[in-house]
KETOR-422988 format. One line per field, with one value per residue (C-alpha): residue number from 1; x, y, z; residue in one letter; chain. Coordinates in nm, 2 decimals. Layout:
% residues N
lumvo [NUM,...]
px [X,...]
py [Y,...]
pz [Z,...]
fise [A,...]
dodren [A,...]
% end
This chain:
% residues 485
lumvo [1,2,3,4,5,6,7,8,9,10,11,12,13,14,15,16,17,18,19,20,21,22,23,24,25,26,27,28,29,30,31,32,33,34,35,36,37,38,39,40,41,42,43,44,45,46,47,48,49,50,51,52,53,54,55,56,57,58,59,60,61,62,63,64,65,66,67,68,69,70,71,72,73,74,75,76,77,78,79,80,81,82,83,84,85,86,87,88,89,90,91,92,93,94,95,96,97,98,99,100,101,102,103,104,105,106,107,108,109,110,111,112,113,114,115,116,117,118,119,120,121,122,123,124,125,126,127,128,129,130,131,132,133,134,135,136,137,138,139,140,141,142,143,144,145,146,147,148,149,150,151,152,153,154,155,156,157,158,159,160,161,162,163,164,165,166,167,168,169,170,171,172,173,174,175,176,177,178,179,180,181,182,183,184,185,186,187,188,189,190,191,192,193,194,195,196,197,198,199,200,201,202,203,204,205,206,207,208,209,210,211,212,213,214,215,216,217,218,219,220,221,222,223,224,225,226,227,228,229,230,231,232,233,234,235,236,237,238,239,240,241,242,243,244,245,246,247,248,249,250,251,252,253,254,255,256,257,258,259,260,261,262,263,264,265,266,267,268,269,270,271,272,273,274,275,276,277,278,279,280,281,282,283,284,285,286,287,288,289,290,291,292,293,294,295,296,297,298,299,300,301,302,303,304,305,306,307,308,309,310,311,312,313,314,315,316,317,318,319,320,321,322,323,324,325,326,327,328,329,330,331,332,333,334,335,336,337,338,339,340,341,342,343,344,345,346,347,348,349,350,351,352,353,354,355,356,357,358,359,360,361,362,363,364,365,366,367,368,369,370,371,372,373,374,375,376,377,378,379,380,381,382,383,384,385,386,387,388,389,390,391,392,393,394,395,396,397,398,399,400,401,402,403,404,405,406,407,408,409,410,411,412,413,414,415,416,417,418,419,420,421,422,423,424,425,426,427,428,429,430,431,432,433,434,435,436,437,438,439,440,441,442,443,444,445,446,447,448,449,450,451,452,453,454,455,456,457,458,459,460,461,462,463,464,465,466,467,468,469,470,471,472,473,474,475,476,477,478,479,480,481,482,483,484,485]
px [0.20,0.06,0.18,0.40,0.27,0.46,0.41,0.58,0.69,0.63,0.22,0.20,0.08,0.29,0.06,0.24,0.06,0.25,0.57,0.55,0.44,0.81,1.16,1.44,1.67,1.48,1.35,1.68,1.86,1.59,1.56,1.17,0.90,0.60,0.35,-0.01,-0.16,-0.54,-0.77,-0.49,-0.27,0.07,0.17,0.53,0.73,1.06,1.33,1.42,1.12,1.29,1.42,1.13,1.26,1.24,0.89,0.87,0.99,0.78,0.52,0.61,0.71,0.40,0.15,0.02,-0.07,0.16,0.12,0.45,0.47,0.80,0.89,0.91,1.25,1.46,1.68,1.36,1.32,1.66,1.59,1.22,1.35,1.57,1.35,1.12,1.33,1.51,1.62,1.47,1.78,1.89,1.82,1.79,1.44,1.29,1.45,1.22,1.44,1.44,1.07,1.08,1.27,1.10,0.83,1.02,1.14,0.78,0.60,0.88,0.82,0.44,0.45,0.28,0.27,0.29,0.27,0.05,0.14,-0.20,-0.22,-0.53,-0.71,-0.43,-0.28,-0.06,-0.19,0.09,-0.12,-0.02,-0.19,-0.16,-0.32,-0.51,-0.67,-0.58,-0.49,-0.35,0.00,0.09,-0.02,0.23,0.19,0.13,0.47,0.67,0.42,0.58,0.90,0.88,0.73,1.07,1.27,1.08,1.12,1.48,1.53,1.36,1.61,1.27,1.23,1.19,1.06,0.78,0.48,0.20,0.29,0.27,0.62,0.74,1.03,1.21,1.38,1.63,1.67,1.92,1.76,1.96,2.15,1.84,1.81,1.46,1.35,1.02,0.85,0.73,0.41,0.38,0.06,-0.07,-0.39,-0.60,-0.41,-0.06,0.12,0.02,0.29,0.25,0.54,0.49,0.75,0.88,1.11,1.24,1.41,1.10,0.85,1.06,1.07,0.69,0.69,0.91,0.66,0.40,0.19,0.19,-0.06,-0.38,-0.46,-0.67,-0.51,-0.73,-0.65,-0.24,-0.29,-0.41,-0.21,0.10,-0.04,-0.05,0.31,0.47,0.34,0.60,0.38,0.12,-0.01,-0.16,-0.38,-0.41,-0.69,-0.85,-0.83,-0.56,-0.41,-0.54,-0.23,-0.16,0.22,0.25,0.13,0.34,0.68,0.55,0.52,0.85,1.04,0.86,0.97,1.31,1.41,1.55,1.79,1.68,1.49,1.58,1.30,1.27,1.04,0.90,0.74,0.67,0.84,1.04,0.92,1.16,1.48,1.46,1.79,1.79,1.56,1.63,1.40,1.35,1.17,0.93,1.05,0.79,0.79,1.13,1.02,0.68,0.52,0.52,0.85,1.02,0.80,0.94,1.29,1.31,1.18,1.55,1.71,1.58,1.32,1.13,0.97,0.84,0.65,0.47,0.36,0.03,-0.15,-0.31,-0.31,-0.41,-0.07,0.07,-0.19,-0.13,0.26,0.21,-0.01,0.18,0.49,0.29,0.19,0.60,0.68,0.73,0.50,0.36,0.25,0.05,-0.21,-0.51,-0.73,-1.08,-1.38,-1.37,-1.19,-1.43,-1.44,-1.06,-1.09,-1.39,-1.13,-0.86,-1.09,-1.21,-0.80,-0.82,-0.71,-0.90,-1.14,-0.87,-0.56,-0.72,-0.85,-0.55,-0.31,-0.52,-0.41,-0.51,-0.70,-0.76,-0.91,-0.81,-0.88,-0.72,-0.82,-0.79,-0.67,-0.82,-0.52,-0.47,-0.47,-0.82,-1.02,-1.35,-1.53,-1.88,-2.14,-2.28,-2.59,-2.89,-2.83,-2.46,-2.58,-2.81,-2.59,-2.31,-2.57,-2.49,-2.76,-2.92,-2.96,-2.60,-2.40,-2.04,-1.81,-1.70,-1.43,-1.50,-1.25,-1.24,-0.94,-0.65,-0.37,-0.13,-0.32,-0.43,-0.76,-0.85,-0.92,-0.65,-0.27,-0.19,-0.35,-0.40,-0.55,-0.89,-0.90,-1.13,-0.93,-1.10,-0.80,-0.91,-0.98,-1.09,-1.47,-1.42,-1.15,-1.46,-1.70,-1.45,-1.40,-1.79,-1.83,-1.99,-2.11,-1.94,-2.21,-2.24,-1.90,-1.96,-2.22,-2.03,-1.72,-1.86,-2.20,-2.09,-1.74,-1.77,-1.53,-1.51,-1.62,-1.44,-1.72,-1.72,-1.36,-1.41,-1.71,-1.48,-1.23,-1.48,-1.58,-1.19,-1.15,-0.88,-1.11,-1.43,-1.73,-1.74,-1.37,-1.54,-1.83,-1.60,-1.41,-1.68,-2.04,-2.21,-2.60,-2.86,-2.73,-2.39,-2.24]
py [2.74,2.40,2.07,1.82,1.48,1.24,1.15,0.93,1.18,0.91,0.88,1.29,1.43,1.77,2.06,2.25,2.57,2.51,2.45,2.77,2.98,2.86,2.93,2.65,2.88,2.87,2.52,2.42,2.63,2.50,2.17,2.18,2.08,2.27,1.96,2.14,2.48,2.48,2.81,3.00,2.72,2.64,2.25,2.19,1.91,1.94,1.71,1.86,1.88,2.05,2.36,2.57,2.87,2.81,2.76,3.07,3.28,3.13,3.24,3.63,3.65,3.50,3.59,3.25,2.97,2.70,2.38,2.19,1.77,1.58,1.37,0.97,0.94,1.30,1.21,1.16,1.54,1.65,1.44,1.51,1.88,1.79,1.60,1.88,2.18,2.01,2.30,2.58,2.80,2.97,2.98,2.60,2.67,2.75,2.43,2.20,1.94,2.06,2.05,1.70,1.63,1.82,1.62,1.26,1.29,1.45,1.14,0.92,1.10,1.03,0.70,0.75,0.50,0.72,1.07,1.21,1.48,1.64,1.87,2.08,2.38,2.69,2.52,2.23,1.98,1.74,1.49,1.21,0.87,0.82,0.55,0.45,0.81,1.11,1.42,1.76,1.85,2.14,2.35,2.47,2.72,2.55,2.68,2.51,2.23,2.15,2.19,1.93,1.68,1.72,1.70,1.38,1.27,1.28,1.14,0.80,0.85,0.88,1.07,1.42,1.55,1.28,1.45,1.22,0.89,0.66,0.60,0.41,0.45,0.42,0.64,0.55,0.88,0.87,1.08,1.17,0.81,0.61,0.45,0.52,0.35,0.49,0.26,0.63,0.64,0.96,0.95,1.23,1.46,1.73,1.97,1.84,1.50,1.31,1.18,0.90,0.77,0.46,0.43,0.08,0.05,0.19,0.11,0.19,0.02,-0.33,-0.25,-0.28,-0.61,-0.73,-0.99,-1.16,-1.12,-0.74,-0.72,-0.72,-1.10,-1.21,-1.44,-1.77,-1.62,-1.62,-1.94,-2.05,-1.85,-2.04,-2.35,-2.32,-2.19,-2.49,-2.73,-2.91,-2.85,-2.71,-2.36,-2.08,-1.77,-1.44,-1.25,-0.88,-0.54,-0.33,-0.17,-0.43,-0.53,-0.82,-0.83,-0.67,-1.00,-1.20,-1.02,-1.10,-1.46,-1.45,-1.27,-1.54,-1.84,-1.73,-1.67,-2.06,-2.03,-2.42,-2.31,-2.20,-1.93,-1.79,-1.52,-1.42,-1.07,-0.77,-0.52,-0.68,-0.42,-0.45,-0.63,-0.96,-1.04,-1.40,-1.47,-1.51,-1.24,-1.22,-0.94,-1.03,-0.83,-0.78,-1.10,-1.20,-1.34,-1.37,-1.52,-1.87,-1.85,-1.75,-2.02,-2.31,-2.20,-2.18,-2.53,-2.65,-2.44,-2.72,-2.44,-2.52,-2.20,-1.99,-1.67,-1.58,-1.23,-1.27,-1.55,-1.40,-1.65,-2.02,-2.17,-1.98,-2.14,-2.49,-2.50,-2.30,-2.57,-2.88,-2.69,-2.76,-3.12,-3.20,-3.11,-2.73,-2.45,-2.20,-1.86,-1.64,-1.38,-1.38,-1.15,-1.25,-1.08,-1.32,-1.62,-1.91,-1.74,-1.79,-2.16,-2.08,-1.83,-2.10,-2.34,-2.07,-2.09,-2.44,-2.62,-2.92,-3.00,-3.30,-3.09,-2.77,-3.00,-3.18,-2.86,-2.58,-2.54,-2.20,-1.90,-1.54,-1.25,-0.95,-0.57,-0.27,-0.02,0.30,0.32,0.63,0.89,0.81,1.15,1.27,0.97,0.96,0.64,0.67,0.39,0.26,0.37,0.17,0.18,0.05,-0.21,-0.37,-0.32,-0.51,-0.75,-0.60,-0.63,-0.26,-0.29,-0.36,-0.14,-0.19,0.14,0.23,0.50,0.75,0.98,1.36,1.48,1.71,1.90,1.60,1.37,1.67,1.65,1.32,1.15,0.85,0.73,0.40,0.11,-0.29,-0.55,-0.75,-1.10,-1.41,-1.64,-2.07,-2.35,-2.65,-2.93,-3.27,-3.19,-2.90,-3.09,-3.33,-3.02,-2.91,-3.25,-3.29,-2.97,-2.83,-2.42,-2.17,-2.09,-2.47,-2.41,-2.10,-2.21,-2.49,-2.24,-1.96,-2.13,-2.51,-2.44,-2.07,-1.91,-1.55,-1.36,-1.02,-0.80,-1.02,-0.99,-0.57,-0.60,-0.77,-0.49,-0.21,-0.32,-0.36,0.04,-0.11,0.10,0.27,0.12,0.38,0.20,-0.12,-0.03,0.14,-0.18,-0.46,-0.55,-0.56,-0.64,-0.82,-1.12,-1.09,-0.99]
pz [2.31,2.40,2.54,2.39,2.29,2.11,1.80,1.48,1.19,0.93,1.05,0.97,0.64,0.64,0.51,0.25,0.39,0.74,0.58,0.36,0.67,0.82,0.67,0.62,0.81,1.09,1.07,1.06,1.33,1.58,1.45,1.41,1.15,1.12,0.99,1.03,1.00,1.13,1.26,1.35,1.46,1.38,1.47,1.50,1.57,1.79,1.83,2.15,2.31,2.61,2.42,2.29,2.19,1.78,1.91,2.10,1.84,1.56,1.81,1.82,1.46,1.29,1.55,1.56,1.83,1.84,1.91,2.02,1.95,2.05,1.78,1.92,1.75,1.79,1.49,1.24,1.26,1.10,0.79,0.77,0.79,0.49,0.28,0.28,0.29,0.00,-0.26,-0.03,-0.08,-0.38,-0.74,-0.69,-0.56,-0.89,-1.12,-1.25,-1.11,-0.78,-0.79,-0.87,-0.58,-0.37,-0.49,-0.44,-0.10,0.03,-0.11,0.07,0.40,0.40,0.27,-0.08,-0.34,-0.65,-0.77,-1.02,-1.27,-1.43,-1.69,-1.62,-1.84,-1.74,-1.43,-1.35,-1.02,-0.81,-0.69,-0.43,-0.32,0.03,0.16,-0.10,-0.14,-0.40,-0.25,-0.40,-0.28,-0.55,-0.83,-1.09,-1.39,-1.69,-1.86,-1.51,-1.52,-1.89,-1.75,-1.46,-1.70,-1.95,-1.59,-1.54,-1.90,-1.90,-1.55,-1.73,-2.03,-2.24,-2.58,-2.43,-2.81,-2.84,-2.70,-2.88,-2.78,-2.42,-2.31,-2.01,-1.78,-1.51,-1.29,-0.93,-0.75,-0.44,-0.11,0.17,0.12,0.01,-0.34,-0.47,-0.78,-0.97,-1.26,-1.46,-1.73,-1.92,-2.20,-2.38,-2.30,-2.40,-2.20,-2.20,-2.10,-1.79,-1.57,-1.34,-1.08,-0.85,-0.57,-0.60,-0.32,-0.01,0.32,0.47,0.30,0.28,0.67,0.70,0.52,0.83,0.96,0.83,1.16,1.08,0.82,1.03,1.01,1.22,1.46,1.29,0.96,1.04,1.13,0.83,0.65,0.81,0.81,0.42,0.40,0.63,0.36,0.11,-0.17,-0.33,-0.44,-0.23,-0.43,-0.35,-0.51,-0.51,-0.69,-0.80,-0.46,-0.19,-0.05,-0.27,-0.29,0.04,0.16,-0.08,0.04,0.36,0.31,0.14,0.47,0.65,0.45,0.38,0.73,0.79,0.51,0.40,0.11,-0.25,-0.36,-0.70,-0.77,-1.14,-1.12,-1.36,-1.21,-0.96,-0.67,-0.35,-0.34,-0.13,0.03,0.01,-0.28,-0.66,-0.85,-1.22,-1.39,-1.69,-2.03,-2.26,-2.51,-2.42,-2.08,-2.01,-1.73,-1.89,-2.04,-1.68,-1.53,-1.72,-1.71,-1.31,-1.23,-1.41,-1.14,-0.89,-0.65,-0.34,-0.35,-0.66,-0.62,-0.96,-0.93,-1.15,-1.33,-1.61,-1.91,-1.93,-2.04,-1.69,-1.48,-1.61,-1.57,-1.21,-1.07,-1.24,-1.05,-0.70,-0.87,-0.90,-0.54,-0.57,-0.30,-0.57,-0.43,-0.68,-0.75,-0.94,-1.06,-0.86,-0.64,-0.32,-0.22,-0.41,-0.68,-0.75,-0.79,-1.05,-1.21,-1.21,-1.38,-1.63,-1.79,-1.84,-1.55,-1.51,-1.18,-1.11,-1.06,-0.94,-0.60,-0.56,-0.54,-0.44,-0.06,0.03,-0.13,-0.02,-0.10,0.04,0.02,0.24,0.47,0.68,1.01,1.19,1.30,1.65,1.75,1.60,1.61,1.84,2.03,1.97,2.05,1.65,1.57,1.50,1.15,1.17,1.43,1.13,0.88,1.06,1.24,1.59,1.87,1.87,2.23,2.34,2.02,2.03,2.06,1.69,1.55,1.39,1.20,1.27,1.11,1.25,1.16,1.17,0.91,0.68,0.81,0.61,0.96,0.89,0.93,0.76,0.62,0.70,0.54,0.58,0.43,0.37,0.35,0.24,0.30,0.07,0.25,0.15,0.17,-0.05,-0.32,-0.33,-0.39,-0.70,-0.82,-0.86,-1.01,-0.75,-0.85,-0.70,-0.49,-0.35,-0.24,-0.05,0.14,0.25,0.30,0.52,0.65,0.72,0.79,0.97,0.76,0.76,0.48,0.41,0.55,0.87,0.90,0.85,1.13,1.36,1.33,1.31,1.66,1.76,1.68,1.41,1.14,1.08,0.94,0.68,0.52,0.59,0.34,0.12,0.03,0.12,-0.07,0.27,0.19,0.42,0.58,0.49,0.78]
fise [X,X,X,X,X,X,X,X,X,X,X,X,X,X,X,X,X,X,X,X,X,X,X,X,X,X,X,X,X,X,X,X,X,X,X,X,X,X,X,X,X,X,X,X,X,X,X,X,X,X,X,X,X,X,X,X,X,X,X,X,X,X,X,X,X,X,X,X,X,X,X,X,X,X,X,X,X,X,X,X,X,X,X,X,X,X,X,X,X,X,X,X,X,X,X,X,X,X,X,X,X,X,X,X,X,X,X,X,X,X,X,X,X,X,X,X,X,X,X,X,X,X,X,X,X,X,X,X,X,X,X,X,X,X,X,X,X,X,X,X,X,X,X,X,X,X,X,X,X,X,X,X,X,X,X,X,X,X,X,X,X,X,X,X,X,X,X,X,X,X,X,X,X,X,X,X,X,X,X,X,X,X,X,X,X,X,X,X,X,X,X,X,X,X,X,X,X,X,X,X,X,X,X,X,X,X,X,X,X,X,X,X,X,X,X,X,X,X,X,X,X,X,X,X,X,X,X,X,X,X,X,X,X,X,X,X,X,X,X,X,X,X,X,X,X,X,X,X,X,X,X,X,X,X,X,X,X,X,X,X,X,X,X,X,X,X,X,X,X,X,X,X,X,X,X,X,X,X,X,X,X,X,X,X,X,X,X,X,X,X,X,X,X,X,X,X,X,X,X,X,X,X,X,X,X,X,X,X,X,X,X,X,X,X,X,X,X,X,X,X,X,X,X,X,X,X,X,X,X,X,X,X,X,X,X,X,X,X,X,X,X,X,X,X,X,X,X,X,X,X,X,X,X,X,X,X,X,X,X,X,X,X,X,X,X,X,X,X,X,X,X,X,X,X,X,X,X,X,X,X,X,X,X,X,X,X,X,X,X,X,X,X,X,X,X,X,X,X,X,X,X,X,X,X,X,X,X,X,X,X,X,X,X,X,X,X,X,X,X,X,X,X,X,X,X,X,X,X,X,X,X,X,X,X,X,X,X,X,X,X,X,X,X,X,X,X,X,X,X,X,X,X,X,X,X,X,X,X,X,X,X,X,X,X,X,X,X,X,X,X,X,X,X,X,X,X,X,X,X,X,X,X,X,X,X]
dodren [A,A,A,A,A,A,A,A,A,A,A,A,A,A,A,A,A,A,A,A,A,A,A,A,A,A,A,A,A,A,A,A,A,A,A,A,A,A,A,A,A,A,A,A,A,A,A,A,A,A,A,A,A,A,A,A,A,A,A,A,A,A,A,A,A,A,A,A,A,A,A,A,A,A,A,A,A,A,A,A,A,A,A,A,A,A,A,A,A,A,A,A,A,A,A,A,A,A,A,A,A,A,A,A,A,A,A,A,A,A,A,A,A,A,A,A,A,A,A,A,A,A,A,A,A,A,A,A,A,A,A,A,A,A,A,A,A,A,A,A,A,A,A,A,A,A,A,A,A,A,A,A,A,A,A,A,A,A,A,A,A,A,A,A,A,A,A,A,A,A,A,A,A,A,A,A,A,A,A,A,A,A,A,A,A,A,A,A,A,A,A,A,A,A,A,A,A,A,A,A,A,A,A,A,A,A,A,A,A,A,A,A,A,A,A,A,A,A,A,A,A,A,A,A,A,A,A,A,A,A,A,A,A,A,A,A,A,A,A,A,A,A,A,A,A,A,A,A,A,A,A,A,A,A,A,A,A,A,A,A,A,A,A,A,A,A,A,A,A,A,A,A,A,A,A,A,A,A,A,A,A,A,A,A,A,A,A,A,A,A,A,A,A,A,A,A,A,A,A,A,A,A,A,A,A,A,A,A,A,A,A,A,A,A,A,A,A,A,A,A,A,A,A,A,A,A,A,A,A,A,A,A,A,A,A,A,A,A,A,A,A,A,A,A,A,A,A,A,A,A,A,A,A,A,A,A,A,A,A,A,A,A,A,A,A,A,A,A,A,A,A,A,A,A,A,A,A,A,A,A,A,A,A,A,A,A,A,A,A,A,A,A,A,A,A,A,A,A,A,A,A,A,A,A,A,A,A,A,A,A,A,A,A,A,A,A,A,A,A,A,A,A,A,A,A,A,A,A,A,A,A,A,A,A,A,A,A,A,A,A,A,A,A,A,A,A,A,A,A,A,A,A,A,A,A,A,A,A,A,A,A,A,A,A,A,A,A,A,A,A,A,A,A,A,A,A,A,A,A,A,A,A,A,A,A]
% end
């Protein structure tokens, strides 16, 4: 046996291959978690780090080297052992529905944002997104796999005999005393239907969204981030692709702005994704209540705040930013590559040059990325290459991480996620700049050569060369070209 490090259960992908090597009984009567199996070695976590004899005897009985971690909070061990072990005893073991919730509380305990149900040529795959990345977690028989999809199907209150039509759902699931809610897709394929859960809410991803600060801003982006959200008026935009953090950040702003108690928020959002104590959210239904329609009914309920989850159509755009016009602080997302290019997107649905300057207070772009595993990652000095990629001086290269992988993170070299941003407050140089009709790339120049502003790439350099992240995620989510960075 080796030593005992601490470590944080929820940072740890759990390797189904260690867990099957251990039984609940004994997992249970020692109160450990095996979480990686690697060359011969077992990893375990304990919550008594001082009694090693479930350790000891996992050691005789299996005939395998085990390495012993002390879990930071003792308690996280007994539920982790639960979540897992979860329908490990008894005939329960080979239900459909115990799969699925075997399934459910695995993806809660690694922090994954939905599960994927594929129907392959003669097998079934249980895929999960975990930070941002598609991994395999389980493979069914395609007779079980059919099964699971009808458990799913009825857990949504879906037409379990329609097999050749998209239906959509949604399922809440209690786990050891926490309310889960899933938003469900199931569509038809070659090989069988295709299932699709995203986790909307839990306890612990509304405790992430705790503090604005937590995000990875920069501290000269959180100030212009806050400087935006003190403001009486106006409307701030949040840009960037499907998965970057978007309403992470808005939640965030949200927490932040709610905290005084002075302030009436409403929110309009489709789905409503984690319950804000405090705040008035309304869920879009289809063509009963769109965007627009919501959007006009809330300013008769006398807001300061409205959050409108995505701008997508002109009529929105004009009655969000004649909102900010009347007095009201507007926070929003829209679908754009970088920063400037969401006031060209804004004047695109018909809001005029006039009201888009006099309104616009902040707009951001954002995209997230991968923070190496703390306990595989390397420091390395960059190479040449990375030096004149990220416009480092070759003679004097920063230290950079780079990601190994170990048992703990499934050997994908990472553990959590943060954001980089670019973020362009509107200032009266730049109202002038829309006003004229400046193009959009008059107004970047001005934005990250006059004024010094960060582009997204520079913000990723910055934190490649704080060890936040690895040039490699950096590249993966940036355009970095000559000159860029």
């Amino acid at each position: 046996m080796s030593g005992k490090r601490s470590i944080d259960l929820s940072k740890v992908v759990v390797s189904e291959a260690a867990l099957a090597k251990v039984p609940a009984r004994l997992a249970k009567r020692y109160g450990l978690l095996p979480v990686g199996l690697d060359d011969g070695t077992l990893s375990v976590v304990l919550a008594d780090p001082d009694n090693p004899l479930g350790a000891m005897e996992l050691e005789s009985r299996l005939g395998l080297r085990i390495e012993t971690f002390a879990a930071s909070r003792p308690e996280s061990v007994a539920r982790a052992i639960e979540r897992y072990y979860a329908g490990a005893d008894g005939d329960e073991a080979s239900t459909a529905l115990a799969a699925l919730e075997r399934l459910v509380n695995r993806a809660i305990q690694i922090h994954c944002s939905d599960i994927h149900l594929d129907p392959e040529e003669g097998v079934g795959i249980a895929r999960m997104r975990v930070d941002g990345m598609m991994r395999v977690v389980s493979e069914y028989p395609p007779e079980f796999m059919a099964d699971l999809v009808s458990a799913v199907k009825v857990a949504a209150r879906m037409d379990i005999a329609e097999r050749r039509a998209p239906q959509d759902g949604q399922i809440v699931m209690e786990s050891l005393g926490e309310s889960i809610a899933m938003r469900v897709a199931v569509v038809p394929t070659m090989h069988g239907e295709k299932v699709t859960l995203r986790i909307l809410a839990t306890a612990a991803v509304a405790a992430e969204l705790d503090r604005l600060d937590a995000l990875g801003m920069s501290d000269r982006h959180y100030s212009m981030m806050h400087t935006a959200l003190e403001q009486p008026y106006g409307v701030i935009l949040l840009s960037g692709p499907t998965g970057s953090g978007k309403t992470t950040t808005l939640y965030a702003a949200l927490r932040y702005l709610r905290e005084p108690g002075t302030k009436h928020i409403l929110t309009i959002e489709n789905p409503v994704e984690i319950p804000l104590e405090g705040v008035n959210q309304i869920q879009i239904d289809g063509d009963r209540i769109t965007f627009a329609k919501a959007l006009r009914s809330v300013l008769r309920h006398d807001p300061d705040i409205i959050m409108v989850g995505e701008i997508r159509d002109p009529e929105t755009a004009d009655i969000a930013v004649k909102s900010a016009l009347t007095g009201h602080l507007v926070l929003a997302t829209l679908h754009a590559n970088t920063s400037v290019s969401v006031i060209t997107r804004l004047l695109n649905l018909g809001v005029s040059r006039e009201l888009t300057a006099s309104t616009l207070r902040l707009v951001v772009a954002q995209r997230l990325v991968r923070r190496p595993c703390p306990h595989c990652v390397v420091q390395e000095p960059a190479t040449e290459a990375i030096c004149a990629e990220f416009g480092w001086d070759p003679a004097a290269p920063p230290s950079v991480s780079r990601a190994c992988g170990c048992a703990l993170c499934g050997q994908l070299g990472y553990a959590g996620r943060f954001g980089l941003y670019e973020m362009v407050p509107v200032d009266r140089d730049l109202r002038d700049l829309i006003v004229t009709g400046a193009a959009e790339d008059r107004m970047a120049d001005f934005a990250f050569g006059q004024r010094k502003l960060a582009t997204l790439a520079q913000d990723g350099a910055e934190k490649v060369k704080a060890g936040m992240t690895t040039p490699e995620e950096v590249r993966r989510v940036t355009f970095i070209g000559e000159g860029e960075v």
